[in-house]
PQR file with spaces between the fields and no chain letter, atoms N, CA, C, O and H, PARSE charges and radii, in Angstrom:
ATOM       1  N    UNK     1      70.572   -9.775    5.736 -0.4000 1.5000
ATOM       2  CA   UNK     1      70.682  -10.823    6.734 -0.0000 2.0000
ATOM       3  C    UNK     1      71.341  -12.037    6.082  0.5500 1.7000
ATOM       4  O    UNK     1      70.906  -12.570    5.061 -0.5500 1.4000
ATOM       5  N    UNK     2      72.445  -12.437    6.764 -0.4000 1.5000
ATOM       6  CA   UNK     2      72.931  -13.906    6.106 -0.0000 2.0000
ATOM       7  C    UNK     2      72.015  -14.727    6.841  0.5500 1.7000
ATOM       8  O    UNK     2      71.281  -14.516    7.807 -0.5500 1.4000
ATOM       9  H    UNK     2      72.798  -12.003    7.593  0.4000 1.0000
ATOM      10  N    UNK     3      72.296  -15.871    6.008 -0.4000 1.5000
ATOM      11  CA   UNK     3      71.408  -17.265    6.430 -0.0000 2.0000
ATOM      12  C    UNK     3      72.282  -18.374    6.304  0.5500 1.7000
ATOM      13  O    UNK     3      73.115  -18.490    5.405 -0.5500 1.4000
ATOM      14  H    UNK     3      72.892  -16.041    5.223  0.4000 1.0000
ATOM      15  N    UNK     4      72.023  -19.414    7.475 -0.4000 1.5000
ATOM      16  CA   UNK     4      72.914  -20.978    6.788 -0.0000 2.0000
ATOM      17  C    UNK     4      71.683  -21.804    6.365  0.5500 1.7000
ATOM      18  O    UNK     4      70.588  -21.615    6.893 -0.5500 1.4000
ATOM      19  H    UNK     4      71.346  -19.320    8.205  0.4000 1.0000
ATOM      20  N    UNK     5      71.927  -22.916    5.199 -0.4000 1.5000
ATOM      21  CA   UNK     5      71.279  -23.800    5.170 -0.0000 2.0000
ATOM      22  C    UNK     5      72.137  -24.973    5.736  0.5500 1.7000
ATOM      23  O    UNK     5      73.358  -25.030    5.595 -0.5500 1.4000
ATOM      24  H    UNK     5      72.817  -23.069    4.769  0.4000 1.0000
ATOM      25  N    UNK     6      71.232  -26.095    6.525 -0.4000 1.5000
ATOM      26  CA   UNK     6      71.584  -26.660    6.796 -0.0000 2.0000
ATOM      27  C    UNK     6      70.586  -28.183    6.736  0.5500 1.7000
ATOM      28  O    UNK     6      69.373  -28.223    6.941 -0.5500 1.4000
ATOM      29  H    UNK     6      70.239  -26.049    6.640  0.4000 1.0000
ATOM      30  N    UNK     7      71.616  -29.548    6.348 -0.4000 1.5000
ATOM      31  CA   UNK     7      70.296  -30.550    5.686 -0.0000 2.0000
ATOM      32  C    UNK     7      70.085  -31.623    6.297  0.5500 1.7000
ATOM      33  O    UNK     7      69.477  -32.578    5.814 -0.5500 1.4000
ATOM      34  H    UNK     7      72.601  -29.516    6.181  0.4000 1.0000
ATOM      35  N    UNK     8      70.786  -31.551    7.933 -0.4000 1.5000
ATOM      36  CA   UNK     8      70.675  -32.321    8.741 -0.0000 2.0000
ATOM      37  C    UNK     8      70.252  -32.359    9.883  0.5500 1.7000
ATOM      38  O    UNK     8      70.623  -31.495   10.677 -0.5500 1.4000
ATOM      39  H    UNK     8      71.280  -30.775    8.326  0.4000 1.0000
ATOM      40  N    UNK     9      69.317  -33.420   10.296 -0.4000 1.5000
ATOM      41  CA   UNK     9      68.661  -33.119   11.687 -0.0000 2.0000
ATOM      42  C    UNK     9      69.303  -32.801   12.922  0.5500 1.7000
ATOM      43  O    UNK     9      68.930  -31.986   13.766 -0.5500 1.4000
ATOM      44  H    UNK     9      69.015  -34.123    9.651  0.4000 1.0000
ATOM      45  N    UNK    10      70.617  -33.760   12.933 -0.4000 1.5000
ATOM      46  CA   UNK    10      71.710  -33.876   14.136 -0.0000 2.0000
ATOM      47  C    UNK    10      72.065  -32.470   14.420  0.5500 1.7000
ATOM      48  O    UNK    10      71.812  -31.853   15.455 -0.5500 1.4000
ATOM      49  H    UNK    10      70.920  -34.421   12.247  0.4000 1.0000
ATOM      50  N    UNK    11      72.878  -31.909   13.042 -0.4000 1.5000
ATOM      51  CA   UNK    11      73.520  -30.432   12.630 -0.0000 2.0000
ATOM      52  C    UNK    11      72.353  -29.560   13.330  0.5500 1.7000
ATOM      53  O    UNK    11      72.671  -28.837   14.274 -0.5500 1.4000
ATOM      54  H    UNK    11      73.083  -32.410   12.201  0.4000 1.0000
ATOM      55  N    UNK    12      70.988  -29.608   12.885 -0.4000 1.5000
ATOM      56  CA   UNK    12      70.393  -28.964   13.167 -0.0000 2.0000
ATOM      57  C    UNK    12      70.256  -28.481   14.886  0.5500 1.7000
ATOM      58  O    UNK    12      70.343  -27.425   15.514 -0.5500 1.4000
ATOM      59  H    UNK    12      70.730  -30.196   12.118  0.4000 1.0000
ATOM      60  N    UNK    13      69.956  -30.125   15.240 -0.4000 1.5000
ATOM      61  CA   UNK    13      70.003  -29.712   16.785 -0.0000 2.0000
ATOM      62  C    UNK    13      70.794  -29.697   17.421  0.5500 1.7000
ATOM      63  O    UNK    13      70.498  -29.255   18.532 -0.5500 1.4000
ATOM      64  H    UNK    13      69.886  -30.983   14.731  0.4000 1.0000
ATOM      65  N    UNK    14      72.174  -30.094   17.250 -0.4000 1.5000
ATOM      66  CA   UNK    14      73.220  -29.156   17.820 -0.0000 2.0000
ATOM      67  C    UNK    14      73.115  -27.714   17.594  0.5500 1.7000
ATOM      68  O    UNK    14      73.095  -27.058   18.636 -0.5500 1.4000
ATOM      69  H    UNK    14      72.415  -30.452   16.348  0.4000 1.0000
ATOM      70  N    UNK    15      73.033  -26.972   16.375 -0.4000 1.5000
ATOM      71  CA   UNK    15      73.243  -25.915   16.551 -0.0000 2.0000
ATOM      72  C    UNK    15      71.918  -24.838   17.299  0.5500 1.7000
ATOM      73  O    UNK    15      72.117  -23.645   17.525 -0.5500 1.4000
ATOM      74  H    UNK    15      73.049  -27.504   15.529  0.4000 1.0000
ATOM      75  N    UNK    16      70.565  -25.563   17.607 -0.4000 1.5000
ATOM      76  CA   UNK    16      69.358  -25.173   18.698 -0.0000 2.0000
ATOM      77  C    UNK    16      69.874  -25.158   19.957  0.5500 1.7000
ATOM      78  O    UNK    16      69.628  -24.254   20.756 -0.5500 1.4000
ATOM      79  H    UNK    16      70.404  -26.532   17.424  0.4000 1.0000
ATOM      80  N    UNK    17      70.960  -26.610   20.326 -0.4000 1.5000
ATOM      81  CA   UNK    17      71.425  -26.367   21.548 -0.0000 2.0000
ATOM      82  C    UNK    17      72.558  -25.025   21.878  0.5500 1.7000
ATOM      83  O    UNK    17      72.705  -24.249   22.822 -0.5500 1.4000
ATOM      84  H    UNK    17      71.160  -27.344   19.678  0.4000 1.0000
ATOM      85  N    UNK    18      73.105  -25.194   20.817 -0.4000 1.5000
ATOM      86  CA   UNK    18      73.775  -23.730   21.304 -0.0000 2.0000
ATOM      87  C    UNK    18      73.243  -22.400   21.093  0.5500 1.7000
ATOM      88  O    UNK    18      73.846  -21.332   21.201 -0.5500 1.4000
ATOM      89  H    UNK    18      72.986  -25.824   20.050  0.4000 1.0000
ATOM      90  N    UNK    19      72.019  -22.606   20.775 -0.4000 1.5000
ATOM      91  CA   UNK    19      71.573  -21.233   21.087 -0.0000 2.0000
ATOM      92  C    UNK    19      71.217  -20.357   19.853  0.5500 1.7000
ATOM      93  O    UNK    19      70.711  -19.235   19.861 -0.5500 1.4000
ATOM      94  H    UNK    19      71.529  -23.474   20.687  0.4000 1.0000
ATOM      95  N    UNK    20      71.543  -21.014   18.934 -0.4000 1.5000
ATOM      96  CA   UNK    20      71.182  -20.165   17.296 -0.0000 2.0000
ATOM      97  C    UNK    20      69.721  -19.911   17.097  0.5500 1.7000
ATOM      98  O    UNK    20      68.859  -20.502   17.747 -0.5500 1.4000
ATOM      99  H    UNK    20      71.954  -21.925   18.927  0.4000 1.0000
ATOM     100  N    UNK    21      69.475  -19.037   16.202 -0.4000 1.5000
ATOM     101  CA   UNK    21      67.991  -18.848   15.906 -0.0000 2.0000
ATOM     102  C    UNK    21      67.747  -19.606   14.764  0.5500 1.7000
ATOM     103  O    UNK    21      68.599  -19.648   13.876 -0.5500 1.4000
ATOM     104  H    UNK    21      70.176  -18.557   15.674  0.4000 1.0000
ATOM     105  N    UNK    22      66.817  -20.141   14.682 -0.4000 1.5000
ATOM     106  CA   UNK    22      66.025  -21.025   13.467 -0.0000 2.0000
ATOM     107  C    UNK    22      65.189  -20.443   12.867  0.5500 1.7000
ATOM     108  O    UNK    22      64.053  -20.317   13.323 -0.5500 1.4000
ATOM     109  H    UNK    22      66.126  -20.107   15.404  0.4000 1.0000
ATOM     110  N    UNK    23      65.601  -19.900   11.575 -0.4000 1.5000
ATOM     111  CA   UNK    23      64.460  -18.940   11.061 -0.0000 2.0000
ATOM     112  C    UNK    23      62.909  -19.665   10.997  0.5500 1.7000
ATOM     113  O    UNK    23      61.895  -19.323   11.605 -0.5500 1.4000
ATOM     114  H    UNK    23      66.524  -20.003   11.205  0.4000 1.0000
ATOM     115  N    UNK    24      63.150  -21.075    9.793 -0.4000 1.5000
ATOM     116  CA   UNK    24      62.200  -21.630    9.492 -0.0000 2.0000
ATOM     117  C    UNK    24      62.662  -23.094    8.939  0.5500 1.7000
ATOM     118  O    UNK    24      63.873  -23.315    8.916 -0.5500 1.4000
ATOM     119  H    UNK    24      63.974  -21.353    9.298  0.4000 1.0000
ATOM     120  N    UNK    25      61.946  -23.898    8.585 -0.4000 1.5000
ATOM     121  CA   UNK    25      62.175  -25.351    7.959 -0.0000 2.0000
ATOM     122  C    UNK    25      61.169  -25.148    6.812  0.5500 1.7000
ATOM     123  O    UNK    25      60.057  -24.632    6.695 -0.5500 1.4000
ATOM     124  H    UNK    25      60.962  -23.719    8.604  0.4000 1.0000
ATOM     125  N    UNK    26      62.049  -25.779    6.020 -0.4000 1.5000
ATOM     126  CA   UNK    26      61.146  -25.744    4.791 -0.0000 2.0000
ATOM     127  C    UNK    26      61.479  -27.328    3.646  0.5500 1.7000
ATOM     128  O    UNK    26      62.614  -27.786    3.778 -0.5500 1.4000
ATOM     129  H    UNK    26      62.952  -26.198    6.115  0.4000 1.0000
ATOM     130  N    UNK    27      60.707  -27.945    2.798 -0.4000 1.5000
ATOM     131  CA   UNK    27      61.094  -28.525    1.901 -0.0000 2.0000
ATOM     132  C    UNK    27      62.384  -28.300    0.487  0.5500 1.7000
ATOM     133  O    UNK    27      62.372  -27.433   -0.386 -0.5500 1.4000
ATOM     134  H    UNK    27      59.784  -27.573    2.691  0.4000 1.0000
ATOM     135  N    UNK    28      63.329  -29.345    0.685 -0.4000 1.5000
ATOM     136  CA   UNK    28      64.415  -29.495    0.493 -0.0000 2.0000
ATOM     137  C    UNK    28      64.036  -29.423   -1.501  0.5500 1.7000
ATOM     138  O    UNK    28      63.337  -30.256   -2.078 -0.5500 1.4000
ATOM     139  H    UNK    28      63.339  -30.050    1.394  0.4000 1.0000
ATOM     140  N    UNK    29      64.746  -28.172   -2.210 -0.4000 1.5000
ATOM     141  CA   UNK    29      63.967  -27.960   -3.589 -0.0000 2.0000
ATOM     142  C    UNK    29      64.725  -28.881   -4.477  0.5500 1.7000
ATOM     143  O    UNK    29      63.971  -29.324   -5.344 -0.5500 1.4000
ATOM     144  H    UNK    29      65.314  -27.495   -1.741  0.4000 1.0000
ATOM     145  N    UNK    30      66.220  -29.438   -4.602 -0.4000 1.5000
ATOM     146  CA   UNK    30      66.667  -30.065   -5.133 -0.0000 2.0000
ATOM     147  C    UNK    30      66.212  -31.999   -4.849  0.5500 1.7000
ATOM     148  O    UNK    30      66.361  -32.974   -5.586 -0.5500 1.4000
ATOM     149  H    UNK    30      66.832  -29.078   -3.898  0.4000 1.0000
ATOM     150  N    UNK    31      65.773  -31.889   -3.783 -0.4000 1.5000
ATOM     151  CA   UNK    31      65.838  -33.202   -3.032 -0.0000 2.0000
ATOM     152  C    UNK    31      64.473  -33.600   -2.422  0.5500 1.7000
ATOM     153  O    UNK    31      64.272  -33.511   -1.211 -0.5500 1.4000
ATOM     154  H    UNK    31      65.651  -31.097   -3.184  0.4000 1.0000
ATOM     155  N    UNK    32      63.502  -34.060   -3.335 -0.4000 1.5000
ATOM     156  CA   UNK    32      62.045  -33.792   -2.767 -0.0000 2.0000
ATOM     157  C    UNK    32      61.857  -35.310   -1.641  0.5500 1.7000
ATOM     158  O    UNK    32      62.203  -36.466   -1.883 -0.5500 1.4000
ATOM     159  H    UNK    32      63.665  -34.132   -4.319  0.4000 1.0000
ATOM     160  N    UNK    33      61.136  -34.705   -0.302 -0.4000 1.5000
ATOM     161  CA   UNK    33      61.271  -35.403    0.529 -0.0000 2.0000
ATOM     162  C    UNK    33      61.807  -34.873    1.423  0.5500 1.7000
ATOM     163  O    UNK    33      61.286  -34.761    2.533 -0.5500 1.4000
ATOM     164  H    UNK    33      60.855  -33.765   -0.105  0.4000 1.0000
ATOM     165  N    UNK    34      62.997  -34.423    1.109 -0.4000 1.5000
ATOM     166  CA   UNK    34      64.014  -34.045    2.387 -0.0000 2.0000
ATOM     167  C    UNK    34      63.327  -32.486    2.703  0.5500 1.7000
ATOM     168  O    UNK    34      62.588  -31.768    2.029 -0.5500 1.4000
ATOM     169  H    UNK    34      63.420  -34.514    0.207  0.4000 1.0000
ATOM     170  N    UNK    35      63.824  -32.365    3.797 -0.4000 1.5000
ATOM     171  CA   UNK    35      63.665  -30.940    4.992 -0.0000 2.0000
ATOM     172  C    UNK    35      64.998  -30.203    4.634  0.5500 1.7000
ATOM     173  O    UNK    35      65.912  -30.744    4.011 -0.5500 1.4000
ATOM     174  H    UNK    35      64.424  -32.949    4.344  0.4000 1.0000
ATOM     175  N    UNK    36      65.017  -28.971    5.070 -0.4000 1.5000
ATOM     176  CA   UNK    36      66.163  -27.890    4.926 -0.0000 2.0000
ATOM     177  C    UNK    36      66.026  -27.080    6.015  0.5500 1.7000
ATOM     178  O    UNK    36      64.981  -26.435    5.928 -0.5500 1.4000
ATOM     179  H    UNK    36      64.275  -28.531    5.576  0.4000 1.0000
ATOM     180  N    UNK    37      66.829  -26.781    7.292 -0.4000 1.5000
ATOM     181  CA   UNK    37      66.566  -25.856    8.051 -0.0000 2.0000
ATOM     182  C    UNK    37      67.290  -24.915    8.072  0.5500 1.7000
ATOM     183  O    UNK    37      68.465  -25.060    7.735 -0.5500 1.4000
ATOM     184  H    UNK    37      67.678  -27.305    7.362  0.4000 1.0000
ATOM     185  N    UNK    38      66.878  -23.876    8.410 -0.4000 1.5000
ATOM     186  CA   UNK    38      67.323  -21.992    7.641 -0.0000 2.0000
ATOM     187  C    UNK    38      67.709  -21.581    9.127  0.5500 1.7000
ATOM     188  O    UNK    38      67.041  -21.586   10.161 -0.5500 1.4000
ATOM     189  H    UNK    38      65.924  -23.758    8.684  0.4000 1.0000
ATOM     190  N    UNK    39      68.800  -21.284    8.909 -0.4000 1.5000
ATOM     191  CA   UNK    39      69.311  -20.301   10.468 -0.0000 2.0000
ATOM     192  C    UNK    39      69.823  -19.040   10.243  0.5500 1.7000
ATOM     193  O    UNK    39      70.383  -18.665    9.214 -0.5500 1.4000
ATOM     194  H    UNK    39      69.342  -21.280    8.069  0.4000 1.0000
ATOM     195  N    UNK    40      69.578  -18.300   11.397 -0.4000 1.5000
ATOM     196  CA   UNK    40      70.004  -16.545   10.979 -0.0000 2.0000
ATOM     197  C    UNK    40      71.952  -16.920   11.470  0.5500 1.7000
ATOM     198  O    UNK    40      72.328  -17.576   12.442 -0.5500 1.4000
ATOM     199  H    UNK    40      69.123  -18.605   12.234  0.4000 1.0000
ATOM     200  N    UNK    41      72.765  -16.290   10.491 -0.4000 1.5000
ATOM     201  CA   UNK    41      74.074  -16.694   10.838 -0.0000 2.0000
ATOM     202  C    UNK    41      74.506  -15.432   11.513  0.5500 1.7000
ATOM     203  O    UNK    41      74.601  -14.360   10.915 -0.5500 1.4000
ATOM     204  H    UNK    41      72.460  -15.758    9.701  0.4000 1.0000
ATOM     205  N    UNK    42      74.771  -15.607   12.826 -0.4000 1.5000
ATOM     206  CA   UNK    42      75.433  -14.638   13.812 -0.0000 2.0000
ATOM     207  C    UNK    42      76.838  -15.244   14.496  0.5500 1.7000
ATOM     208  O    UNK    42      77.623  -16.032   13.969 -0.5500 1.4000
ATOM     209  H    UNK    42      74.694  -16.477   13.312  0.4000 1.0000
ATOM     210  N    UNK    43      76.919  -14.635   15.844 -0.4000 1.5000
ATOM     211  CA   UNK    43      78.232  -14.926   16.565 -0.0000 2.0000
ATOM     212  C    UNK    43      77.829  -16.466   17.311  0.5500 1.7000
ATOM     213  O    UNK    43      78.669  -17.308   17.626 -0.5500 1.4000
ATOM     214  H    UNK    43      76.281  -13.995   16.273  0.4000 1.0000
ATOM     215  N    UNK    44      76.599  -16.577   17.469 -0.4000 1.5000
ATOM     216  CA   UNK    44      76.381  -18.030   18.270 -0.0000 2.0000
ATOM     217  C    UNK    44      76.553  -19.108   17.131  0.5500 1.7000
ATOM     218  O    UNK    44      77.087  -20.189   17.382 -0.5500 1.4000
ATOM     219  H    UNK    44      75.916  -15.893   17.212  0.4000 1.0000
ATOM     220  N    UNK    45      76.046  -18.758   15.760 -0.4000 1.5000
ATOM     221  CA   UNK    45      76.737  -20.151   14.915 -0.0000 2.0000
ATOM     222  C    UNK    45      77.887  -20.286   14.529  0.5500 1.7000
ATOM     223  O    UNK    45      78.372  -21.371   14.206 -0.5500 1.4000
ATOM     224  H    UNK    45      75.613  -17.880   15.557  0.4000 1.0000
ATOM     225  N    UNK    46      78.400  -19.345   14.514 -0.4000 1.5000
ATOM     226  CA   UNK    46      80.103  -18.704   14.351 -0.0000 2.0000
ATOM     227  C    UNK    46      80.530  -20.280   15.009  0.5500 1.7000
ATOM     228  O    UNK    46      80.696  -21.385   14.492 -0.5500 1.4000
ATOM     229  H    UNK    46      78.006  -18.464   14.777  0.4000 1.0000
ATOM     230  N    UNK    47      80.618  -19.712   16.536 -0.4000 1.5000
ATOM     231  CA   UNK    47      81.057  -20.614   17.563 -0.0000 2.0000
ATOM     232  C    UNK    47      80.562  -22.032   17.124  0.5500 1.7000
ATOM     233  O    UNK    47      81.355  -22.969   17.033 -0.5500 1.4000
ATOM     234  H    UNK    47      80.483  -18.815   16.956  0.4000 1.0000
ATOM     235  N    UNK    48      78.840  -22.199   16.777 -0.4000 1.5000
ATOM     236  CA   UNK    48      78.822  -23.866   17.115 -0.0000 2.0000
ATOM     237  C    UNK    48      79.417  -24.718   15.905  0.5500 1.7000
ATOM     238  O    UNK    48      79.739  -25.906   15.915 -0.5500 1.4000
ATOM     239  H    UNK    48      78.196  -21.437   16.851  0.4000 1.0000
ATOM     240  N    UNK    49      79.494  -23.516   14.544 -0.4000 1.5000
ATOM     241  CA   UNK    49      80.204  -24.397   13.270 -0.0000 2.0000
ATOM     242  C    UNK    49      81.350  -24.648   13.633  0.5500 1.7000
ATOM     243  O    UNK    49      81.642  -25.790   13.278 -0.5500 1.4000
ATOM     244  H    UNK    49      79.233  -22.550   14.536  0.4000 1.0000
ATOM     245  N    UNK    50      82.330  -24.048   14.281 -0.4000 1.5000
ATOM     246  CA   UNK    50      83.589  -24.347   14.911 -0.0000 2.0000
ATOM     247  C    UNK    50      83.876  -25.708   15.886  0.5500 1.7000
ATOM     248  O    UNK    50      84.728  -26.562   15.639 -0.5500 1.4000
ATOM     249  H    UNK    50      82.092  -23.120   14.570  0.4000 1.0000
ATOM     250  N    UNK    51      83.115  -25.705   16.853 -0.4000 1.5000
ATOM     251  CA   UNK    51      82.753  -26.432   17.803 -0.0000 2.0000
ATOM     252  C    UNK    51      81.637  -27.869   17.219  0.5500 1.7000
ATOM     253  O    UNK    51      81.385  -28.729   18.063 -0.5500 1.4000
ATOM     254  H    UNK    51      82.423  -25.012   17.053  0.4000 1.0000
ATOM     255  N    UNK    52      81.093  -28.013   15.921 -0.4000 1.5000
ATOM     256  CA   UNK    52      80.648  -29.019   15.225 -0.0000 2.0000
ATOM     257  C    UNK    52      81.726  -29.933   14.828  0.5500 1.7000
ATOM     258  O    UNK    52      81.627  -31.154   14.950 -0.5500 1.4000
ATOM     259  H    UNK    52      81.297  -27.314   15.235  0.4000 1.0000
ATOM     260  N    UNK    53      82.813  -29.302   14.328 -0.4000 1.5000
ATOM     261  CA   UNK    53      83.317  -30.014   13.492 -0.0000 2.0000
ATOM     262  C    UNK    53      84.698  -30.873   14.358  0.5500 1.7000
ATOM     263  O    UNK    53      85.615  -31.452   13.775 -0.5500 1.4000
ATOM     264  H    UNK    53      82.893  -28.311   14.229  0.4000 1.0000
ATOM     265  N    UNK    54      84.539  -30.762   15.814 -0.4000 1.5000
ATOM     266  CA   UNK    54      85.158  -31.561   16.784 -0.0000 2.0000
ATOM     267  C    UNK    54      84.300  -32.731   17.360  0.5500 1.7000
ATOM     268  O    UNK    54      84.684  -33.899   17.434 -0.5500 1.4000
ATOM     269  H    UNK    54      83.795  -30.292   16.287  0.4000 1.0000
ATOM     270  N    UNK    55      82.486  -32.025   17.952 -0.4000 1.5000
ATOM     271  CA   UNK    55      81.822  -32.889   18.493 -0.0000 2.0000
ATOM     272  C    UNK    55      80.985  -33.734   17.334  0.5500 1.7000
ATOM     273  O    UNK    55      80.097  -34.455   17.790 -0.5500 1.4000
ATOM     274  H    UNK    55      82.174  -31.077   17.892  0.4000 1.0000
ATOM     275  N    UNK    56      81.151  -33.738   15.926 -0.4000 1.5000
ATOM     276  CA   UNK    56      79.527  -34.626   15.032 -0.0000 2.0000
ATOM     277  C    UNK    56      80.058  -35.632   15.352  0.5500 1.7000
ATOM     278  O    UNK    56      79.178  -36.482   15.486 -0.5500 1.4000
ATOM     279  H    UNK    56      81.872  -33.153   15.555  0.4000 1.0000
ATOM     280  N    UNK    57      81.314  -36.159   15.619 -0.4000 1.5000
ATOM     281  CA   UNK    57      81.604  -37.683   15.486 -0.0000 2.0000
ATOM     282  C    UNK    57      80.520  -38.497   16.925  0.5500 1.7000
ATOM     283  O    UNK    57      80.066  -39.596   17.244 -0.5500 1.4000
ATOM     284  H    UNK    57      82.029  -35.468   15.510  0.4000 1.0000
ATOM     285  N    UNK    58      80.540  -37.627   17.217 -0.4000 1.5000
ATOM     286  CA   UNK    58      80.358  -38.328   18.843 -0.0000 2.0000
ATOM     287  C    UNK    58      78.449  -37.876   19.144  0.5500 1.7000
ATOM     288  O    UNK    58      77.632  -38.535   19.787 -0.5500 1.4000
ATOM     289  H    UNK    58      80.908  -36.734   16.958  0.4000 1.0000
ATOM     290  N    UNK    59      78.281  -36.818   18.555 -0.4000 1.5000
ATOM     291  CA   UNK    59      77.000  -35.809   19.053 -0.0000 2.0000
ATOM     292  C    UNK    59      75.837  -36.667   18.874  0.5500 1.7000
ATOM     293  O    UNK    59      75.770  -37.233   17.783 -0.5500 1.4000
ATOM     294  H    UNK    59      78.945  -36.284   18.033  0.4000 1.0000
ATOM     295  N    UNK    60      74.783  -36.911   19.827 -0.4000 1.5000
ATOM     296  CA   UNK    60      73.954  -37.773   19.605 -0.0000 2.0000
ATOM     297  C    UNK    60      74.032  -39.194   19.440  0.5500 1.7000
ATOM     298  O    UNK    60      72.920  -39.702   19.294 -0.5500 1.4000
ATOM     299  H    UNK    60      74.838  -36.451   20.713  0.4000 1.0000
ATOM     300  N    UNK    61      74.917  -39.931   19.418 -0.4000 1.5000
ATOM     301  CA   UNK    61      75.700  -41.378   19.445 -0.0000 2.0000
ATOM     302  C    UNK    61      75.447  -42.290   20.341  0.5500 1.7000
ATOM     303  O    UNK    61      76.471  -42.812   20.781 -0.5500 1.4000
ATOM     304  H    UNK    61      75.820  -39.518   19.536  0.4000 1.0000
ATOM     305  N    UNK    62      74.269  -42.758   20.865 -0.4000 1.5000
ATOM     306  CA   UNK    62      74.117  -43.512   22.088 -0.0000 2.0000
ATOM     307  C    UNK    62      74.830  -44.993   21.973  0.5500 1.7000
ATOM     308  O    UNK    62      74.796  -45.770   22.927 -0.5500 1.4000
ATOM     309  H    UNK    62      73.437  -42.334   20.507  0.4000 1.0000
């Protein structure tokens, strides 16, 4: 099974909104304090890593 790590909350919930699975969250081992969230990498993150790197400027931005 591949996996992404990923070390951001925003990242994170964009890629929940599109539909990815979230394996688990866990503590960040290089970076104590910080969170790390683990996603199973399929065809739905395919798409939202693609589709991230148009909407982060804007995603969540009130």
């Amino acid at each position: 099974m591949k996996l992404y790590v990923c070390r951001g909350k925003r990242q994170a919930n964009y890629f929940l909104d599109y539909g990815c699975k979230l394996i688990r969250i866990d503590c960040d081992k290089t970076a104590k304090g910080y969170l790390v969230f683990i996603f199973h990498w399929n065809g739905a993150l395919d798409a939202a890593l693609k589709s991230w790197e148009t909407d982060k400027d804007t995603y969540l931005i009130s």
